[in-house]
N, C-alpha and C positions, 0 to 999 in steps of 0.2 A: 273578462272571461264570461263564457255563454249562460244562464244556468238555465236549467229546468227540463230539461233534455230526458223525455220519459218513457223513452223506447230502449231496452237494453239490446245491446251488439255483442254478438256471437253468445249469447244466452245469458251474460253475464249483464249484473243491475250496476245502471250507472250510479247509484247513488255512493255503491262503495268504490268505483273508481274517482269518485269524485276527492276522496281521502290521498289523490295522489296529482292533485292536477298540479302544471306547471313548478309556479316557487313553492308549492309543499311538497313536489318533486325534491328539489336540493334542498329543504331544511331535511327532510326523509334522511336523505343519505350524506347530508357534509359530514355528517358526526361531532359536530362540536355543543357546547355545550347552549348555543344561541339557538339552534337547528332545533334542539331537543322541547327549549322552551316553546320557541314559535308551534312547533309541532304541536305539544298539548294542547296550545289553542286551538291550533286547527282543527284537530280533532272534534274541538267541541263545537267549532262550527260546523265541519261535517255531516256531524250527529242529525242538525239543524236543518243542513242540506238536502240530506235521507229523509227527514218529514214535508221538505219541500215536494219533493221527487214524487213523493208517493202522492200528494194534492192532488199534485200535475198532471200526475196517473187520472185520477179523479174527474178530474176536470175535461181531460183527453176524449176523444171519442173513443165507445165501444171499451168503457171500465174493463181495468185486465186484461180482457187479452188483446188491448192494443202494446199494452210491456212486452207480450207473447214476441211480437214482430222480431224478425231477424236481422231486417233490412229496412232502412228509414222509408223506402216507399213502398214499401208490402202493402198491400193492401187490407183497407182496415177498414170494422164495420161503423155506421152510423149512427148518429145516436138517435133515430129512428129512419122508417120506412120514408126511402125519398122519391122521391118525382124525378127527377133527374139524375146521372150517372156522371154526363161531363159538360162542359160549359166552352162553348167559341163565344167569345169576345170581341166584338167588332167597333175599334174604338176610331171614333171620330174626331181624331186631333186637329185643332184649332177652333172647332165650335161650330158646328153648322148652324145657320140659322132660321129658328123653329118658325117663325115667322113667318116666311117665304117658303116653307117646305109643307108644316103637317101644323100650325096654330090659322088657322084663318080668320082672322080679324075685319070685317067691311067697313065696322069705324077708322077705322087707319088709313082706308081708302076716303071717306068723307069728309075725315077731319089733314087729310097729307098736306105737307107746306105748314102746317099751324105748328107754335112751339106745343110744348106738351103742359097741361096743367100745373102749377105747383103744385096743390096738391098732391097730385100723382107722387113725384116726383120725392118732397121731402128734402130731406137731408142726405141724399142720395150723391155719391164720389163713382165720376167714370173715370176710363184709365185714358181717353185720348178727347170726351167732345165736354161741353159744358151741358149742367143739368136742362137748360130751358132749349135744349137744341129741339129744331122742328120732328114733328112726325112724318116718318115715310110711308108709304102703302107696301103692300106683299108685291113683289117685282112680279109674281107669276100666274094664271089663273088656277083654282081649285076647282074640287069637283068630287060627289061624292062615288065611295065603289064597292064592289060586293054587298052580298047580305047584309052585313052590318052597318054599311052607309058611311062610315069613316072618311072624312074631308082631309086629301092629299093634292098637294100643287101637282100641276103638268109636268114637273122635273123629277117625277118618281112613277112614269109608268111602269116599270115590271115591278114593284112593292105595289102597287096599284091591284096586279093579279091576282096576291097573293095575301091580300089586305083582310079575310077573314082567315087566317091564319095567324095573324099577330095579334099584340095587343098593346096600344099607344097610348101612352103614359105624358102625359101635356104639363103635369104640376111637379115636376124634377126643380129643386131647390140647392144651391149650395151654398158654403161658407167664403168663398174665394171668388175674386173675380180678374185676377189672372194666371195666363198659360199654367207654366210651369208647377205652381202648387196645388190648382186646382185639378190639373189632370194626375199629381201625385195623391192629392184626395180622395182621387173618386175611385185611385187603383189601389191602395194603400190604407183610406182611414182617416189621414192624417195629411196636412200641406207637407210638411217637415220628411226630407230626407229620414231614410233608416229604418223603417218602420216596413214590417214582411208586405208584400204584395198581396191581392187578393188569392193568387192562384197557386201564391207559398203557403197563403193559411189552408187552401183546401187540399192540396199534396200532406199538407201534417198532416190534415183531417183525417185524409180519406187512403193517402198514397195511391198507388197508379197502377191501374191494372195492364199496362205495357212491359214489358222485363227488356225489349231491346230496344226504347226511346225511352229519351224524359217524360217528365211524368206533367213536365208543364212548357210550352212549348210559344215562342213569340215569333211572329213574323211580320216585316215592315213594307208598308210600298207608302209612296209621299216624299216629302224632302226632309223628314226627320222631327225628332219628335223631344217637346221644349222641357218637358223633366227627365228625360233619357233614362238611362238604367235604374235611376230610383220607381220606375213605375211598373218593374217586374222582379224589383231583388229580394230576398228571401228577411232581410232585414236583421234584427237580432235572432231569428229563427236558424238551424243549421242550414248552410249552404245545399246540402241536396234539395230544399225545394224550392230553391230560385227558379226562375224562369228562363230556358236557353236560346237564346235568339239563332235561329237559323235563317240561313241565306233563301229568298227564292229561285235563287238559279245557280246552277253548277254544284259543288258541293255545299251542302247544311251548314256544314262548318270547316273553318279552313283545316288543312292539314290532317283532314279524316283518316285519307290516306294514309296505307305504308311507303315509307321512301325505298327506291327500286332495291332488290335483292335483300327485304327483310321479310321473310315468308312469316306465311300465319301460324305456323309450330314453331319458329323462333319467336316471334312476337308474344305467342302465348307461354312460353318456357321465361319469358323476362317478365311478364306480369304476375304469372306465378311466386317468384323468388320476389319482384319487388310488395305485392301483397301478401307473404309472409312475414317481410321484413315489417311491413306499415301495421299488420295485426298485431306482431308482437312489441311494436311503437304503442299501439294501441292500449294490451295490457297496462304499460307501463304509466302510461300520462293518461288515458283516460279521455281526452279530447273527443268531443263526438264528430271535430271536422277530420279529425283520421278518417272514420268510420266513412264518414262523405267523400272522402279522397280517396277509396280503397272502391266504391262504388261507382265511381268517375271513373277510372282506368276501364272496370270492367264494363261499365256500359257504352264507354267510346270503342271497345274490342267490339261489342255484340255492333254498333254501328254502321263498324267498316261494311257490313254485308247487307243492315236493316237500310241505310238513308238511302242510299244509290236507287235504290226498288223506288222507295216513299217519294223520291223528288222525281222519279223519271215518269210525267205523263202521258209519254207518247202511249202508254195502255191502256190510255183511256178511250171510251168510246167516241167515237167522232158527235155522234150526237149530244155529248156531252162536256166536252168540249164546247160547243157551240152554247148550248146550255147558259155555263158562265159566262163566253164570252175569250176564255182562257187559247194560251198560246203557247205549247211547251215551249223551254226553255228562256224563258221571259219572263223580267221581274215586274209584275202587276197586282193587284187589287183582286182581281180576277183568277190570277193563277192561285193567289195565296189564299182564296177563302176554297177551292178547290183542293188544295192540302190539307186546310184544316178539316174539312170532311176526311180526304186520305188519313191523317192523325187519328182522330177519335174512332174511325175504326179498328186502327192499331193498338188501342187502349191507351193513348193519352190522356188523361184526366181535363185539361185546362188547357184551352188556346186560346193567345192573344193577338187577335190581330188588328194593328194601329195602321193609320191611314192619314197622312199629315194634310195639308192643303184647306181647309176649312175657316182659316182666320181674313174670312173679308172684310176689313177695315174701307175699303175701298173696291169699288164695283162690284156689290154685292150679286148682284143679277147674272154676271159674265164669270165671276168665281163657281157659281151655284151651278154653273151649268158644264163646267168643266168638269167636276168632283163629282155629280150626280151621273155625267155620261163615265165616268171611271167604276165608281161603286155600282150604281143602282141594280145593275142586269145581275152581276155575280152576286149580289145581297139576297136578291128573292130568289137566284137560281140556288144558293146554299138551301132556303128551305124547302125548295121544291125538291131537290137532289134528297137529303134528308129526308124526307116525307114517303119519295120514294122507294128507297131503301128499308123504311121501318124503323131511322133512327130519330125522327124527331122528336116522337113519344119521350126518349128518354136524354136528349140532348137539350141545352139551354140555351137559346141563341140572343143573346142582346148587344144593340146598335146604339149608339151614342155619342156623344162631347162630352168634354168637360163642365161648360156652360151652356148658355143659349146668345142670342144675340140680340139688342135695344127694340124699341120701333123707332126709337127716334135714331135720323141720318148722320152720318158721317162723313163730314165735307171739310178739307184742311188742304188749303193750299198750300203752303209752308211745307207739306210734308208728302204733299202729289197726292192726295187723297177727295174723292170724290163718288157718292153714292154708296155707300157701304155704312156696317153696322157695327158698332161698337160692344165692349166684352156686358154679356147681361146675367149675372148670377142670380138674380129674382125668380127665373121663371125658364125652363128649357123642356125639350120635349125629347124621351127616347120609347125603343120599342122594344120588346121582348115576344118570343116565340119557340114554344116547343115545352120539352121537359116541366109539365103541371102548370103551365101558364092558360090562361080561359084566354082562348081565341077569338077575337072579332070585337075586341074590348076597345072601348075608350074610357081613360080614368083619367078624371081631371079635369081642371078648368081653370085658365084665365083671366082677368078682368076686357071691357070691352078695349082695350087697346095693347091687349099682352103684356103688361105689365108685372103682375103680381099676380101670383095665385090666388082663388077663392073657393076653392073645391078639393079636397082630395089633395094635401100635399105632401109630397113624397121628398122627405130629404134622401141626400146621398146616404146615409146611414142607413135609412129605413130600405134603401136599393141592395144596400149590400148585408144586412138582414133576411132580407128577404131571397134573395141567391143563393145563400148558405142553408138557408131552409129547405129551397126546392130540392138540395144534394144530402139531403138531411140530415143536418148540423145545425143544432141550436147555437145563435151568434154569442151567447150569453156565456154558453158552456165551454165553447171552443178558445180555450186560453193558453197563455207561454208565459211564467215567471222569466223575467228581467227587470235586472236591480231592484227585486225588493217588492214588486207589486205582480200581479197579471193581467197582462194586456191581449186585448184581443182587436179583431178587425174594425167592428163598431166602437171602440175605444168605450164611453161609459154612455152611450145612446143607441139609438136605434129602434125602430119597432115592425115587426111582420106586416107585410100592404098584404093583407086577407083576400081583396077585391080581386087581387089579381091572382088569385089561386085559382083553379078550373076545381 
């Protein structure tokens, strides 16, 4: 059972329906004299419950009249003044390699073919080469650009244009160093399944200022992505602020549609009668995924009329179009960061959009260049678009992996592998832009063969501390009792990169 659920549904406080959930449902009403016993007990946990509730209240953004809310995504104030309003997420699943992208190292180039120090190295476990394997050079030239002077490989000319608009963050550290838990880490908190997503904790936070979309919104292009729905689920948080993955092409989700000869006054005549019956479900058991399932029915009604508009780009400018690179009707990289502009003007709060293809274990140089001609153009054309419209000021845009990749080669015959880089959790590099981010930034530093950080290090905690800041939400404050304790996004770390405040 959920607990801590600190928003009362249809005005009434969950703490006293909580005096009636499930099995204290049927001790309530068997009438026997076991029922009666258990009951007293319950009660007195309840009691317990009702001081939980009101903590939570506490804890919640926007003390009080976040209880006010009618609706789990109503929108609700911060617990201060934020920089940012909504956040695209541009995640780079498999790990691009910082290396050959945005860390340039010219020892790598002088020392390449050489194994790599022990020192270096240590007591150091990879997942596919041996420690003492050789050092490789950066496959590609760099070069510095804009104002700021910011050192980017030749496989990122349009981020190249727009390169004093960001700000590049070199000393990204994690706990994991593979796929699967690391990319649930960096979305979640946690490697471990279960645990709410970033874009579930800031829907609690903040709810959505859209009424006919989700409030938190996932789109995919690549071959799929190695934690899958554990890196947008709402976790033990209530299902309304899970993440809804939408299609990019043809309909968002299947079955949007009504099936032929069911009109929109019948349709709305059965939602009606079936969200009377669920409210007064509601009453009775007290579940806060009623409340989430009553809020489902009516936001796929408002739907049928909002996605069709949302997914159809032929109304876009042709110049812009061209822009990202984008194709109506085609599932791409390009189309889907074009939506996620379309979204956040709708009042989406939180989009995610994953990008699989990144895991060069093997020819690193010919992967990098496949992925960078998919991404690159429609990555800076979002903040160019953005910028131009007035939305960058108050949007968040951050680019990434889960990790970063070795210097040293990956060469396995056994396994058809040659040139490529192995998983490197030491040291990765990602960028952020827009929404109180200082523009034209480099934070961070490397040792001279990309190793290890030495400058400025930034765990994933102190990343996602710091995100919840810009929408301002202190990470510390932002909590959900579950079993017994309060958990939040940064779990019991984290701390604010200041540096990277504007």
């Amino acid at each position: 059972m959920k607990r801590g659920f600190p928003y009362p549904v249809d005005g009434v406080d969950p703490g006293a329906r909580r005096l009636s959930l499930t099995r204290r449902y049927f001790f309530r009403d068997c009438g026997i004299g076991v029922g009666k016993i258990a009951l007293a007990s319950l009660l007195v946990e309840a009691r317990a419950g009702n001081s939980a509730a009101g903590a939570d209240a506490e804890r919640a953004p926007g003390p009080g009249s976040a209880r006010m809310a009618s609706h789990p995504l109503a929108p609700r104030p911060p617990h201060f003044a934020p920089k940012a309003r909504r956040v695209i997420y541009l995640f780079m699943a498999g790990a691009p390699s910082q290396l050959d992208l945005f860390d340039h190292k010219p020892a790598l180039g002088k020392y390449d073919g050489q194994p790599i120090p022990a020192e270096v190295v240590k007591d150091q476990r990879y997942a596919f080469i041996r420690p003492d394997a050789s050092l490789m050079s950066a496959r590609y030239r760099f070069a510095r650009h804009g104002q700021c002077g910011a050192e980017l490989s030749e496989m990122l000319p349009h981020l190249a244009r727009v390169v004093d608009q960001i700000a590049i963050v070199k000393s990204v550290h994690t706990d994991q160093f593979n796929h699967a838990p690391a990319q649930i880490f960096l979305n979640t908190g946690s490697p471990l399944p279960g645990r709410p997503s970033m874009g579930a904790w800031v829907c609690y936070g903040l709810g959505s200022e859209s009424s006919d979309l989700p409030g938190f919104v996932v789109l995919s292009s690549g071959s799929g992505i190695s934690g899958g729905a554990a890196n947008w689920s709402s976790g033990f948080l209530p299902t309304a602020y899970q993440g809804v993955p939408f299609r990019s092409q043809g309909d968002p989700i299947l079955d949007v549609a009504s099936p032929s000869g069911f009109d929109r006054r019948l349709q709305r005549d059965s939602l009606d009668l079936i969200g009377e019956l669920n409210r007064h479900h509601l009453g009775a058991i007290g579940d806060p995924e009623i409340a989430t399932r009553i809020s489902s029915y009516e936001m796929a009604f408002r739907m049928q009329q909002s996605a069709p508009e949302l997914m159809d780009l032929s109304g876009e400018r042709p110049e812009t179009l061209a822009l990202y690179g984008a194709t109506p009707g085609r599932r791409s990289f390009a189309n889907n960061c074009l939506l996620a502009r379309r979204l956040i003007e709708r009042g989406v709060r939180f989009v995610n959009l994953y990008h699989e293809g990144w895991d060069h274990h093997s020819d690193v140089a010919g992967g990098l260049k496949v992925q960078c001609g998919q991404t690159d153009q429609a990555a800076a054309a979002l903040i160019l678009d953005l910028k131009q419209r007035g939305l960058l000021d108050e949007t968040l845009v951050v680019w990434g992996g889960e990790f970063g990749r070795t210097p040293m080669v990956e060469s396995n015959a056994a396994l058809g592998r040659r040139m490529g880089r192995d998983h490197h959790p030491q040291a990765f590099t990602m960028w952020l832009a827009g929404g109180g981010i200082r523009p034209g930034l480099t934070l961070g530093r490397t040792d001279d063969l990309g190793f290890h950080v030495v400058e400025d290090p930034v765990h994933v905690h102190d990343l996602q501390a710091t995100i919840l800041h810009l929408l301002g939400l202190d990470h510390t404050r932002l909590t959900y009792k579950y079993q017994g304790r309060f958990f939040r996004l940064t779990d019991v770390h984290g701390n604010l990169v200041t540096k990277l405040l504007a």
